[in-house]
KOLLUM-991664 format. One line per field, with one value per residue (C-alpha): residue in three letters; residue number from 1; x negated, y, z negated. Coordinates in steps of 0.25 Angstrom, whole numbers, plus 5000, padded with zeros to 4 digits. Each point is the difference from the previous one (the first is absolute). Example, Ala and Ser with C-alpha at 12.3 -4.5 7.8 and 13.67 -1.06 7.14 Angstrom:
! residues 2
type: [ALA, SER]
seq: [1, 2]
xx: [4951, 4994]
yy: [4982, 5014]
zz: [4969, 5002]
END
This chain:
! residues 198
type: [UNK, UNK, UNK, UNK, UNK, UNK, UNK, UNK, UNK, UNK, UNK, UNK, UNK, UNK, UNK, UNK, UNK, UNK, UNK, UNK, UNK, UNK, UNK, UNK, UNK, UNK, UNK, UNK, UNK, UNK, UNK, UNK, UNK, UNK, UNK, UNK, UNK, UNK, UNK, UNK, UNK, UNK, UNK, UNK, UNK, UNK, UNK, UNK, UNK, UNK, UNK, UNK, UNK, UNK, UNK, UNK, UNK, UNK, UNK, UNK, UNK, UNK, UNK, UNK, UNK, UNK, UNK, UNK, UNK, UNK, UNK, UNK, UNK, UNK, UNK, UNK, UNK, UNK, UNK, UNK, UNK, UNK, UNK, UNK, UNK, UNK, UNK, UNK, UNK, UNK, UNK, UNK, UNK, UNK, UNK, UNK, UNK, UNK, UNK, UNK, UNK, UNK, UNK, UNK, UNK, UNK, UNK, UNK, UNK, UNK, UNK, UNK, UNK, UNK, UNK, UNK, UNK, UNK, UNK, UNK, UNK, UNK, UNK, UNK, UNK, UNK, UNK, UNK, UNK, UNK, UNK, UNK, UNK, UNK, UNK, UNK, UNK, UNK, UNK, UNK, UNK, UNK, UNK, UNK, UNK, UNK, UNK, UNK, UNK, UNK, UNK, UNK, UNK, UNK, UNK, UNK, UNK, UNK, UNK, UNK, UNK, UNK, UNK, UNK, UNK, UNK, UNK, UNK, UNK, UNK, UNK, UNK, UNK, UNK, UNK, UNK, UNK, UNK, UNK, UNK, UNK, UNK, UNK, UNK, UNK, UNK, UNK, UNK, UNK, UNK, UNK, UNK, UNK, UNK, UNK, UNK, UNK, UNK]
seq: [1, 2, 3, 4, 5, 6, 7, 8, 9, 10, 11, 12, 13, 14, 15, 16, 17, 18, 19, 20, 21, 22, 23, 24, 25, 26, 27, 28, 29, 30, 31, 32, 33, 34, 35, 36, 37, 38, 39, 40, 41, 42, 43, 44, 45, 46, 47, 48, 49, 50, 51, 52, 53, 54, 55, 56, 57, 58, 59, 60, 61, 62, 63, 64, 65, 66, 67, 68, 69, 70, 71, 72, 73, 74, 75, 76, 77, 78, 79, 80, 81, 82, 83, 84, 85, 86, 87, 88, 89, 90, 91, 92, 93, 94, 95, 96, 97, 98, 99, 100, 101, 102, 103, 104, 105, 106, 107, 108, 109, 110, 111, 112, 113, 114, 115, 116, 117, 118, 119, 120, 121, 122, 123, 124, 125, 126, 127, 128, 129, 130, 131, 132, 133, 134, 135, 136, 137, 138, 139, 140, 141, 142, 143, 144, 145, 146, 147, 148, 149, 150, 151, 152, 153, 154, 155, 156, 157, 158, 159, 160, 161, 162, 163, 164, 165, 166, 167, 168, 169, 170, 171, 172, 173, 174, 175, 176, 177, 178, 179, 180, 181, 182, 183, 184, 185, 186, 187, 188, 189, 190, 191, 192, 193, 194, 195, 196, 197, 198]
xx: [5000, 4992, 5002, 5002, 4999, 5005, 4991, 4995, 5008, 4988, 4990, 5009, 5003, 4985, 4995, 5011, 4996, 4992, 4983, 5001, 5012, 4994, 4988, 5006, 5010, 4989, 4990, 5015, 4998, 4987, 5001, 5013, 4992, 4987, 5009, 5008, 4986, 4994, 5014, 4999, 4986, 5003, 5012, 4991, 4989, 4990, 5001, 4988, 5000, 4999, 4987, 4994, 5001, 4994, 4988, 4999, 5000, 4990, 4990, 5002, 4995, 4989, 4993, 5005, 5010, 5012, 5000, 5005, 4987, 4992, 5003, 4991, 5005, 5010, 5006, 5011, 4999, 5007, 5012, 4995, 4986, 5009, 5008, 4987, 4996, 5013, 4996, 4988, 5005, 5012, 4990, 4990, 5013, 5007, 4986, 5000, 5013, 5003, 5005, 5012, 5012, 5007, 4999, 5003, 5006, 4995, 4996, 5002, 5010, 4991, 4989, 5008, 5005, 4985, 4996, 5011, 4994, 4986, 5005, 5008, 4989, 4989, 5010, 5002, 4985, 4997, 5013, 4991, 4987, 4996, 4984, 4996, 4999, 5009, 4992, 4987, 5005, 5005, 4987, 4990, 5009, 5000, 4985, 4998, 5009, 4993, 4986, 4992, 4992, 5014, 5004, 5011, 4994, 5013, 4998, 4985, 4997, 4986, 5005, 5007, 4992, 4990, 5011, 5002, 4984, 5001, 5011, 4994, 4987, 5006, 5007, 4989, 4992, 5011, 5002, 4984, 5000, 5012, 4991, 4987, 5009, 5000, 5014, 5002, 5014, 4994, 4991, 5013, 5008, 4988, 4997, 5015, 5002, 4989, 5006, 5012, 4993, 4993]
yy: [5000, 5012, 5014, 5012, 5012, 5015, 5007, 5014, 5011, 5011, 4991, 4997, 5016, 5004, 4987, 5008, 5014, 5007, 5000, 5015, 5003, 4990, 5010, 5012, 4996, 4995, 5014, 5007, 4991, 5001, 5016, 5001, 4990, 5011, 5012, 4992, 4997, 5015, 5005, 4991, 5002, 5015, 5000, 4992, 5008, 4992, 5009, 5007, 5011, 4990, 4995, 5013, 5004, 4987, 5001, 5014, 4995, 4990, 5010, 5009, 4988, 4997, 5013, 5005, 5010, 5005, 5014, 5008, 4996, 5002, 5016, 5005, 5015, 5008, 5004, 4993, 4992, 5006, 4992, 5000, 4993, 4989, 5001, 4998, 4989, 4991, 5002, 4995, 4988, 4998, 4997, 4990, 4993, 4999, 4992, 4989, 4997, 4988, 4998, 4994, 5000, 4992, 5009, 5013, 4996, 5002, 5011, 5014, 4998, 4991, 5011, 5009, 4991, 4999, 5014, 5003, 4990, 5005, 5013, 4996, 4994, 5010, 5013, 4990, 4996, 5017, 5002, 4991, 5006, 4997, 4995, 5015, 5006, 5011, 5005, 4997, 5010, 5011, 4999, 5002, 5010, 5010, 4997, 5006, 5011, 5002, 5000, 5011, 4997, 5002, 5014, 5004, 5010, 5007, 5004, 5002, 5013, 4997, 4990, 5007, 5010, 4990, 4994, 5014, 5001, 4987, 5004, 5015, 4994, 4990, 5011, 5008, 4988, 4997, 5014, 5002, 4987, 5007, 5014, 4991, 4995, 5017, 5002, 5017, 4996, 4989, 5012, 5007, 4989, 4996, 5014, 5002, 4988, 5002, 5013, 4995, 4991, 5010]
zz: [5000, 5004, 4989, 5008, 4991, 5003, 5007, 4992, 5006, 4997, 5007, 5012, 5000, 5001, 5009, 5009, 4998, 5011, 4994, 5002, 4993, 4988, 5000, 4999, 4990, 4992, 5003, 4995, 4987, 4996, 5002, 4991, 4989, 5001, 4998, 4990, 4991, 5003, 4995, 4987, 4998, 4999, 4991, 4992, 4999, 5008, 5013, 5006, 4990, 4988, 5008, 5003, 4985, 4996, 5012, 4993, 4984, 5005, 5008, 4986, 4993, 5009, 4998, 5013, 4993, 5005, 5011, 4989, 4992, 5013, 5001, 4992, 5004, 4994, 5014, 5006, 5013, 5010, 5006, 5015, 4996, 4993, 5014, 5005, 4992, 5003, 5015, 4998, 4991, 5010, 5012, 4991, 4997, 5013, 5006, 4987, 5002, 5007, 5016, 4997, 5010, 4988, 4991, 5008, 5011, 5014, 5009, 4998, 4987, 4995, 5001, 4992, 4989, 4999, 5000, 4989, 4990, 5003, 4996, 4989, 4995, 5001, 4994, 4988, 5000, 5001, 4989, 4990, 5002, 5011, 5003, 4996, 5016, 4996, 4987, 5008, 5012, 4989, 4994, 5011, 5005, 4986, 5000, 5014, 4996, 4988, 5005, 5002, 5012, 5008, 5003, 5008, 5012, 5002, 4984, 4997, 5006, 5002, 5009, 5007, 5003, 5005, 5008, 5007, 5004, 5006, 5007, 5004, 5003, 5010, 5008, 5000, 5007, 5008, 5006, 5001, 5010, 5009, 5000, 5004, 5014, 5003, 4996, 4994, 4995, 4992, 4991, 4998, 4996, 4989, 4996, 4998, 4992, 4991, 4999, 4996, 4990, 4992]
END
């Protein structure tokens, strides 16, 4: 007497189904059980903010200290250096994460999705101190403010003076050239201008 038991209706369904339609049905799955997990992971307080602040407690307990402990100024940092560092960050990112058409998606919109995490990441990176880019520029840029060896021509007036000799004494050859080619109106001109100088 041969047993013939029912078949599985599930297993009959996906022996049926078309292979592309299984793959995207499961690519539809597997994207709804990652945002499912990064929504829990967040409302539990294991997102990627909870990470940063445990990278930063680590680095603070490595020595490294935190960006706030880094500044050693009592000037504020303005906001567009810190612009400038997530900039920075955001490319650095953008080329260690990984090619994958499974995780963005493909083409152009894949691209994207890519380019928003890397600059996601890198404001939040820059937001919690950064690697110091910011404070480094700031600094380098009050020290050459500061310094005395740079003066500014437009207000030194010795410079400026100077500036204007150059200036007179480079006519003054200019116009003696045109006189050498035999030229009275080029005499006039110079003896007009130097005129006009003094």
């Amino acid at each position: 007497m041969a047993i013939s038991p029912p078949s599985d209706l599930v297993l009959d369904v996906v022996k049926a189904a078309d292979p592309v339609d299984v793959q995207a049905a499961q690519a539809k799955l597997q994207a709804n059980r990652a945002a499912f997990a990064a929504t829990s992971l967040a409302e539990a307080g294991n997102g990627f903010q909870s990470t940063v602040d445990v990278l930063n407690s680590a680095a603070t307990k490595a020595g490294l200290g935190n960006a706030k402990d880094r500044t050693h100024s009592t000037e504020k940092v303005p906001a567009t250096y810190h612009k400038f560092e997530a900039m920075v960050l955001q490319n650095f990112v953008k080329n260690m994460l990984p090619n994958s058409e499974t995780l963005y998606g493909k083409g152009t919109a894949g691209e994207m999705w890519k380019g928003m995490m890397a600059e996601q990441l890198g404001n939040t990176i820059a937001k919690n101190g950064g690697v110091g880019i910011a404070e480094q520029m700031y600094k380098e840029q009050l020290d050459k403010t500061r310094s005395k060896g740079i003066v500014n021509a437009s207000t030194d007036e010795n410079d400026r003076k100077m500036a204007l000799s150059m200036i007179t004494d480079f006519q003054r050859k200019t116009l003696d050239t045109a006189s050498t080619d035999g030229s009275s109106d080029a005499s006039a001109t110079n003896q007009s201008l130097m005129a006009k100088k003094a």
